[in-house]
SERO-4910 file (N, C-alpha, C, O; in steps of 0.05 Angstrom, whole numbers):
BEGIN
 pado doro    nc1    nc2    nc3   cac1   cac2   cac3    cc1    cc2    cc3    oc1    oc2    oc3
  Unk    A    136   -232   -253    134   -208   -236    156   -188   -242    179   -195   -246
  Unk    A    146   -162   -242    162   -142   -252    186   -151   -224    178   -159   -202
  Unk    A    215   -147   -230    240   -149   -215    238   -134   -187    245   -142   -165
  Unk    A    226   -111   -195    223    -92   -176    210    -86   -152    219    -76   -132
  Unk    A    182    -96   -161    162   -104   -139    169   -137   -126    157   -141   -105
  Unk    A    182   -152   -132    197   -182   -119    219   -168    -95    219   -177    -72
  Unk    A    236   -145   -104    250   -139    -86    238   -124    -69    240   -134    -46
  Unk    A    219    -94    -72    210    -92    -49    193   -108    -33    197   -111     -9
  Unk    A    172   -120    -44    151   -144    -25    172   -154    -17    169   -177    -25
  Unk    A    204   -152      0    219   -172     15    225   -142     34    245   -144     48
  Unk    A    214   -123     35    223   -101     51    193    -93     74    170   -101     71
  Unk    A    203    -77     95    181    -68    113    179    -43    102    197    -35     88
  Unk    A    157    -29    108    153      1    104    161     16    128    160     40    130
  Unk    A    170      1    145    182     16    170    207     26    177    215     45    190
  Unk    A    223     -2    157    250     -1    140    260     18    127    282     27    133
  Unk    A    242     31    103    234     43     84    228     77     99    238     97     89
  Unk    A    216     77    120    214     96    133    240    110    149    239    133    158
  Unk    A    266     91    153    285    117    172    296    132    157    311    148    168
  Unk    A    294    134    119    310    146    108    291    166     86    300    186     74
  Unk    A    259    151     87    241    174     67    224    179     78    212    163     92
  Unk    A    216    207     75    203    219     80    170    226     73    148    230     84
  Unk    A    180    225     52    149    223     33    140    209     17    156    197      2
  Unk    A    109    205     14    101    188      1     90    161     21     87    139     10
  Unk    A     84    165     49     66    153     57     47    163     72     49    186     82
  Unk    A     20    145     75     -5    143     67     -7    153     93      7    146    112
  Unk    A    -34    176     92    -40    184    127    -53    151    130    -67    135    118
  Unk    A    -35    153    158    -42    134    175    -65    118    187    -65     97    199
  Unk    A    -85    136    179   -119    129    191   -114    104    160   -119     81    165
  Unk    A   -106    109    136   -111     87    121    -92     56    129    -68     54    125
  Unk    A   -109     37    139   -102     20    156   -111    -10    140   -131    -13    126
  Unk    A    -90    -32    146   -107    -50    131   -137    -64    146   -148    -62    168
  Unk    A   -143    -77    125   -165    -93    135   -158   -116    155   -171   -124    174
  Unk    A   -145   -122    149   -134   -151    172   -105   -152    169    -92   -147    149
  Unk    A    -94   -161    197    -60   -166    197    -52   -196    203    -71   -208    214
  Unk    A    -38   -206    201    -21   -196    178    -30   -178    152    -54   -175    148
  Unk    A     -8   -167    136    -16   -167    105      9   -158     95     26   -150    112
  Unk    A     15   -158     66     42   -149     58     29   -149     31     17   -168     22
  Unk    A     32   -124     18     25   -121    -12     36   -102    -23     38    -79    -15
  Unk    A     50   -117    -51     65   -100    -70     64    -96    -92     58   -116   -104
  Unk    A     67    -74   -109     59    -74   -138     53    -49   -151     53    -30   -136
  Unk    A     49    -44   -175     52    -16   -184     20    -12   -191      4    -31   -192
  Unk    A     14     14   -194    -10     25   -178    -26     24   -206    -16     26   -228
  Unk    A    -48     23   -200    -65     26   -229    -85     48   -212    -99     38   -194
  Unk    A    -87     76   -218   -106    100   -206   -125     98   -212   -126     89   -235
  Unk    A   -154    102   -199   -172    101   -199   -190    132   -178   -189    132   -154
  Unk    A   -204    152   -192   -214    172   -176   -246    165   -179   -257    170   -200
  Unk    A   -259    155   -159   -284    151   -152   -309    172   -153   -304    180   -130
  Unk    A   -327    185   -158   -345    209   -149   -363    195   -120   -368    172   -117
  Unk    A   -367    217   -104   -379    205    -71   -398    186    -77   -409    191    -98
  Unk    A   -405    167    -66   -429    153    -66   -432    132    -89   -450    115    -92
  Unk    A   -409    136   -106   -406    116   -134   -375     92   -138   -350     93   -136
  Unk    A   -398     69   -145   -364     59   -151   -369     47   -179   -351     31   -184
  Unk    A   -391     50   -204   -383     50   -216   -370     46   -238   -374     31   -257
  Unk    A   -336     74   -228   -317     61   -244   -297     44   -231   -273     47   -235
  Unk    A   -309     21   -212   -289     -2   -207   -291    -16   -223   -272    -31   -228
  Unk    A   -313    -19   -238   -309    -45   -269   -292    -36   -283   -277    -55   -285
  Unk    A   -279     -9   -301   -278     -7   -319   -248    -12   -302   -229    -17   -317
  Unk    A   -245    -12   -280   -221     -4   -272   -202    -46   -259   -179    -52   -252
  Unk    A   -222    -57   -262   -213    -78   -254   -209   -101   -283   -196   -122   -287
  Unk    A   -234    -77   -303   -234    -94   -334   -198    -93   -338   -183   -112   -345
  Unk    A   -187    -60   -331   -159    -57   -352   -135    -65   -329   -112    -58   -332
  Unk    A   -145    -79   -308   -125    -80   -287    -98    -97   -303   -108   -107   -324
  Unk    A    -80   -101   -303    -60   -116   -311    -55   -140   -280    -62   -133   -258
  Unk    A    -45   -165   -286    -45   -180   -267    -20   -169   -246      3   -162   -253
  Unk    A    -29   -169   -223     -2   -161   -202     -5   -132   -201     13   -123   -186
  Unk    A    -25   -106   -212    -33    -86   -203    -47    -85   -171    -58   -103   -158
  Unk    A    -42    -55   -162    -53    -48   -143    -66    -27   -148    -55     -9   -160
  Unk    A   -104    -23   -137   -122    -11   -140   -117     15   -132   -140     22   -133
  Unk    A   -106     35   -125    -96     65   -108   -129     79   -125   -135     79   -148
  Unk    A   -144     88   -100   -168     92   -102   -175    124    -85   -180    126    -61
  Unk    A   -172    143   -101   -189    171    -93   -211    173    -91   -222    174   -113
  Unk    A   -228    175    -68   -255    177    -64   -261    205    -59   -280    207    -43
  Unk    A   -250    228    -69   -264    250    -70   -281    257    -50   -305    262    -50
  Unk    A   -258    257    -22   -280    269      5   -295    248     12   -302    254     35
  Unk    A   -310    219      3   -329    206      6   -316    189     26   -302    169     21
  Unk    A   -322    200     54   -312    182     83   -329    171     99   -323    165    122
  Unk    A   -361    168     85   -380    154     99   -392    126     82   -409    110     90
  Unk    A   -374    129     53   -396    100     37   -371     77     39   -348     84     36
  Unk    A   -377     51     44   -363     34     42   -364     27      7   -385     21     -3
  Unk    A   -340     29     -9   -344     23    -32   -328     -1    -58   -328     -5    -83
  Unk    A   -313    -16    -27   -300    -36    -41   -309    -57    -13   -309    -51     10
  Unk    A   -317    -87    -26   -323    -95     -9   -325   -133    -19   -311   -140    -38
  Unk    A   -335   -143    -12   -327   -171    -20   -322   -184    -48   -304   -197    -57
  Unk    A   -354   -175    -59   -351   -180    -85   -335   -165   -115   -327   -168   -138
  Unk    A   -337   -156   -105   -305   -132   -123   -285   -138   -108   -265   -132   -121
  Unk    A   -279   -146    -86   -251   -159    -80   -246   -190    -96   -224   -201   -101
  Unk    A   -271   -200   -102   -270   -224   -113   -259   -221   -147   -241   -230   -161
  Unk    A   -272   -209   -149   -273   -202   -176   -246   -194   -188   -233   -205   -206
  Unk    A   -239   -162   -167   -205   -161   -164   -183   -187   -170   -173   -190   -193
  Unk    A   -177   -207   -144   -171   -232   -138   -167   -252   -164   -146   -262   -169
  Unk    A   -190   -255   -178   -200   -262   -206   -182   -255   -226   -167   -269   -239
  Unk    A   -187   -226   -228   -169   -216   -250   -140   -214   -241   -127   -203   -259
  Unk    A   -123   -220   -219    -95   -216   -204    -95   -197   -209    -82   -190   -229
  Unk    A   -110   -176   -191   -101   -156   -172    -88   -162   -143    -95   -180   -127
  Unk    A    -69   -146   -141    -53   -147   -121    -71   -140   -103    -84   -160    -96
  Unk    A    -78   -120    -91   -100   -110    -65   -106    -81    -75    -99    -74    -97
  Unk    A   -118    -66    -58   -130    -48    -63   -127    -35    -39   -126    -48    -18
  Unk    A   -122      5    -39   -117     25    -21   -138     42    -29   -137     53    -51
  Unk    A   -163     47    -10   -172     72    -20   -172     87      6   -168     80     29
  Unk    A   -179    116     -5   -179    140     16   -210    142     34   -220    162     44
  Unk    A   -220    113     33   -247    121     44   -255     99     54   -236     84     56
  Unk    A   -291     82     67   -276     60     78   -288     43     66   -306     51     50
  Unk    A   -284     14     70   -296    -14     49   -313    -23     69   -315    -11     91
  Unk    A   -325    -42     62   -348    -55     77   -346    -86     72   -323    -93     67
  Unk    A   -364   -103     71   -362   -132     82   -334   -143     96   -317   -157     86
  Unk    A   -335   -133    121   -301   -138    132   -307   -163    139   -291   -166    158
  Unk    A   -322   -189    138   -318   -211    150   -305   -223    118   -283   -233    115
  Unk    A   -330   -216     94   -311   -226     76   -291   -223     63   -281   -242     50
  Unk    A   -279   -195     64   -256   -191     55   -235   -208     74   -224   -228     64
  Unk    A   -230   -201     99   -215   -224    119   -215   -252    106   -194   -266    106
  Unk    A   -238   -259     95   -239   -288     90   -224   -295     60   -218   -317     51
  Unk    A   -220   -273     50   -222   -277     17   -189   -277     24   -177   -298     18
  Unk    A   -174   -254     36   -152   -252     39   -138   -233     23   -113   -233     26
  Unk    A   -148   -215      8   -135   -194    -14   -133   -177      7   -150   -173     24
  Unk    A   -108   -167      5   -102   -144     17   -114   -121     17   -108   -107     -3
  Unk    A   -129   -111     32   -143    -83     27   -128    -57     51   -117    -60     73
  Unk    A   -133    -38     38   -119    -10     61   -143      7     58   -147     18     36
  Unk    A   -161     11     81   -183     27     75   -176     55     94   -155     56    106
  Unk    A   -195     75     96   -201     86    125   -227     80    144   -243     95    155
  Unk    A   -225     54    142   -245     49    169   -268     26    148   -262     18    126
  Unk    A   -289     22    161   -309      3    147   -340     19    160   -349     29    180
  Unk    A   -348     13    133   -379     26    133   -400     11    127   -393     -9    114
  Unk    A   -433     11    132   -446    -14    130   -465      6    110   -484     -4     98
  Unk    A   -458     34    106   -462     52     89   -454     48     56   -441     66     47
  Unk    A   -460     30     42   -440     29     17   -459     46     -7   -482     54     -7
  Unk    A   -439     48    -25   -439     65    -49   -449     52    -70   -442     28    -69
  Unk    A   -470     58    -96   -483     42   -114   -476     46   -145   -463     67   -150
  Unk    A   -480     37   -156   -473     40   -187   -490     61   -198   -513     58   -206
  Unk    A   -475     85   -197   -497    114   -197   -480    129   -228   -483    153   -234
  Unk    A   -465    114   -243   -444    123   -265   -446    149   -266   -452    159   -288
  Unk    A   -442    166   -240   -428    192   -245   -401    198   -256   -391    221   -255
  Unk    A   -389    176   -268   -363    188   -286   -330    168   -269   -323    145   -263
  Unk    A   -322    192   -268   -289    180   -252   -272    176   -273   -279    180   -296
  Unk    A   -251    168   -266   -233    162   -281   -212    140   -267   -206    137   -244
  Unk    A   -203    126   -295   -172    105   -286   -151    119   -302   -155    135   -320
  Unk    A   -121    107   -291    -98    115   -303    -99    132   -308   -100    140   -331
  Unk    A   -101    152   -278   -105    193   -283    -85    196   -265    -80    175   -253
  Unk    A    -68    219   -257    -53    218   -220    -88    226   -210   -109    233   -222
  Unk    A    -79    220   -180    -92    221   -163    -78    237   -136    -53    238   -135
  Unk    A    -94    247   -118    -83    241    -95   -100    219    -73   -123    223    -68
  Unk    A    -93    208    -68    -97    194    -36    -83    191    -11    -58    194     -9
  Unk    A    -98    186      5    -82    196     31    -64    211     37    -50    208     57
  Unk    A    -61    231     22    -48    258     25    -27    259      1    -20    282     -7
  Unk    A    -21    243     -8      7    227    -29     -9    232    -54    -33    227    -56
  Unk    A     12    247    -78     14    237   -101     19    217   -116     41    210   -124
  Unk    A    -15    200   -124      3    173   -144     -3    181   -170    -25    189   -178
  Unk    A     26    175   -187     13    164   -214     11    137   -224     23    122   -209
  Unk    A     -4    124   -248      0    101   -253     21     91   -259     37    102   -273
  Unk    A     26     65   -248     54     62   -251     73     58   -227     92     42   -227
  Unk    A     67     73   -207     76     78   -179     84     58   -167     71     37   -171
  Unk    A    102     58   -153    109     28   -141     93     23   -107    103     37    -89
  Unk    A     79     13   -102     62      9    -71     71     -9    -53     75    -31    -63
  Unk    A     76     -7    -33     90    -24    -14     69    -26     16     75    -13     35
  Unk    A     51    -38     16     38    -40     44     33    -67     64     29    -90     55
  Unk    A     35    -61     88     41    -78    111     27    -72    130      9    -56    129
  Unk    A     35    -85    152     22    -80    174     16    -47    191     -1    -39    206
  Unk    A     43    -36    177     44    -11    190     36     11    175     38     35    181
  Unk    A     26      2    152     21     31    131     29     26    108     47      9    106
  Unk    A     18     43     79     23     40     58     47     69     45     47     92     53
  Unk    A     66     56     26     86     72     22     79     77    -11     73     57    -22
  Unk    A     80     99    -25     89    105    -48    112    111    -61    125    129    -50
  Unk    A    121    101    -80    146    113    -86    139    113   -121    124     99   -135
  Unk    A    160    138   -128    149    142   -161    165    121   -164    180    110   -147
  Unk    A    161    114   -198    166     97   -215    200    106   -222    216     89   -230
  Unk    A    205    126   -219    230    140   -226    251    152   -200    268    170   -200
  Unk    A    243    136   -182    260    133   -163    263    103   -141    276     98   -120
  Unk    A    248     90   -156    246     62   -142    277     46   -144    284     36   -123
  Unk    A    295     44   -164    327     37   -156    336     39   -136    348     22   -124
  Unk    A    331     71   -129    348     81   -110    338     77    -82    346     75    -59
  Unk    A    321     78    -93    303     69    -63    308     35    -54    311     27    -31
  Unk    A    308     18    -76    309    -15    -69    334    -11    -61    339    -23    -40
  Unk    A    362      9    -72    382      7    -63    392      9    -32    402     -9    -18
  Unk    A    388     31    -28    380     42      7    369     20     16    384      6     30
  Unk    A    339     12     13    327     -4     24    344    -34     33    340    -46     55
  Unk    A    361    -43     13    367    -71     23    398    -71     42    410    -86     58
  Unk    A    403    -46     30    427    -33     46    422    -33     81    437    -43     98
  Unk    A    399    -20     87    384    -20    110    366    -44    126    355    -43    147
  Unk    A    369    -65    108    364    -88    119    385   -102    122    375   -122    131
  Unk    A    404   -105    120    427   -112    124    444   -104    151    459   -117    165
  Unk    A    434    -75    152    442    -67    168    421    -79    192    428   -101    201
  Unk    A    406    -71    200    375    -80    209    390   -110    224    395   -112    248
  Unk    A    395   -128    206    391   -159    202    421   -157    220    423   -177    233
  Unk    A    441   -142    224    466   -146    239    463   -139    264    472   -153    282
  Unk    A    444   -110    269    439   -108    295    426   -120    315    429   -123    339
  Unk    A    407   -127    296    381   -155    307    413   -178    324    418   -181    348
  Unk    A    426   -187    302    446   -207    310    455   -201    337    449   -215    357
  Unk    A    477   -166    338    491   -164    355    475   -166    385    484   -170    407
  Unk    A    451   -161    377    427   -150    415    422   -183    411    424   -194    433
  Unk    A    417   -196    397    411   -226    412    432   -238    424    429   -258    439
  Unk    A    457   -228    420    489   -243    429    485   -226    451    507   -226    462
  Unk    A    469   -210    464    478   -192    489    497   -168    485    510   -159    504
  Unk    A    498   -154    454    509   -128    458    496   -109    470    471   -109    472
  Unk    A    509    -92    480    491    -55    485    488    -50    461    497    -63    443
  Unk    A    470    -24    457    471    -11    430    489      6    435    496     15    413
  Unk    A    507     20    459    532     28    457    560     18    445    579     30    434
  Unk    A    555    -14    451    565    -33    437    576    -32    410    597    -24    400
  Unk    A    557    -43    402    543    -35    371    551    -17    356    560    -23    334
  Unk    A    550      8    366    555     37    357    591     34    357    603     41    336
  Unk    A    609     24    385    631     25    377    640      0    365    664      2    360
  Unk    A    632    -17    361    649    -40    333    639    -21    303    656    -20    286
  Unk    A    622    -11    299    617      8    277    628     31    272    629     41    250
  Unk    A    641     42    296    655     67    296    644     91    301    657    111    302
  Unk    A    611     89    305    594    108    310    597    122    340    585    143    344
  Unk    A    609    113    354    611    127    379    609    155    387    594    166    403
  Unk    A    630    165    369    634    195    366    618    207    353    623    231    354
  Unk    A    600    201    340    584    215    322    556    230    328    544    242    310
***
């Protein structure tokens, strides 16, 4: 496993959230079942409405421990990832899959257990109509620029992007902030205030 994605899959995206700003996923994209925790660098995929496709060609070049980051081009009524292409995914070690639109068989995806981040579930799905698409293009989804490569961080609370060329700095902060996180948690179970807190830190005045 790439070094990098080991260290964030040990982080929250909520964590990750008091210090960045951008680069996560509008919020309607939600997982399929919770728990979930999925990490890994993004393999792009841009869908045409009503088509999926190019999920073969895109699950043929997946590398093991990729994540699917999926542009559906406006298409917010076809379910287009759904049990058996999660299987298939799973198969080839894919990490999970984010698209901007919504999936369908939610009893078997739940059952299968791959992490999925849809917007919602449709009994509407999409057919092998080879209008085109493309893999390993940028994309946008959920409002966020990915390119391939991208590092993906998703949980219970939402999916995070971060480029490939700023992920250090980010794991840096990040474990910095769990640390911190992991002391305060300590001090409020011993019965501190968070005024407390603030003056053994020195933050009082601030």
């Amino acid at each position: 496993m790439d070094p990098s994605v080991a260290r964030l899959s040990r982080m929250a995206t909520s964590t990750l959230g008091h210090f960045i700003d951008e680069g996560f996923l509008d919020p309607q994209i939600r997982p399929v079942f919770r728990p979930v925790k999925l990490a890994g660098r993004a393999l792009t995929v841009s869908a045409p409405p009503r088509d999926n496709a190019i999920y073969r060609q895109a699950i043929r070049q997946a590398k093991p421990g990729e994540v699917l980051v999926i542009h559906r081009n406006g298409d917010v009524r076809h379910g287009s990832f759904g049990g058996l292409l999660a299987l298939a995914a799973r198969n080839a070690g894919i990490a999970g899959a984010v698209l901007d639109g919504p999936c369908t068989d939610l009893a078997e995806l739940t059952e299968l257990g791959l992490p999925v981040f849809s917007l919602g579930v449709s009994a509407l799905t999409t057919r092998r109509l080879h209008l085109g698409g493309t893999v390993g293009e940028p994309i946008t989804c959920g409002g966020v620029r990915v390119a391939p490569g991208d590092y993906v961080l998703g949980d219970d609370d939402g999916v995070l992007v971060i480029p490939a060329g700023r992920i250090e700095a980010v794991l840096e902060r990040g474990e910095a902030a769990m640390d911190r996180e992991a002391a305060t948690r300590r001090y409020l179970l011993s019965g501190a205030t968070l005024d407390e807190i603030d003056a053994i830190r020195g933050e009082g005045q601030r």
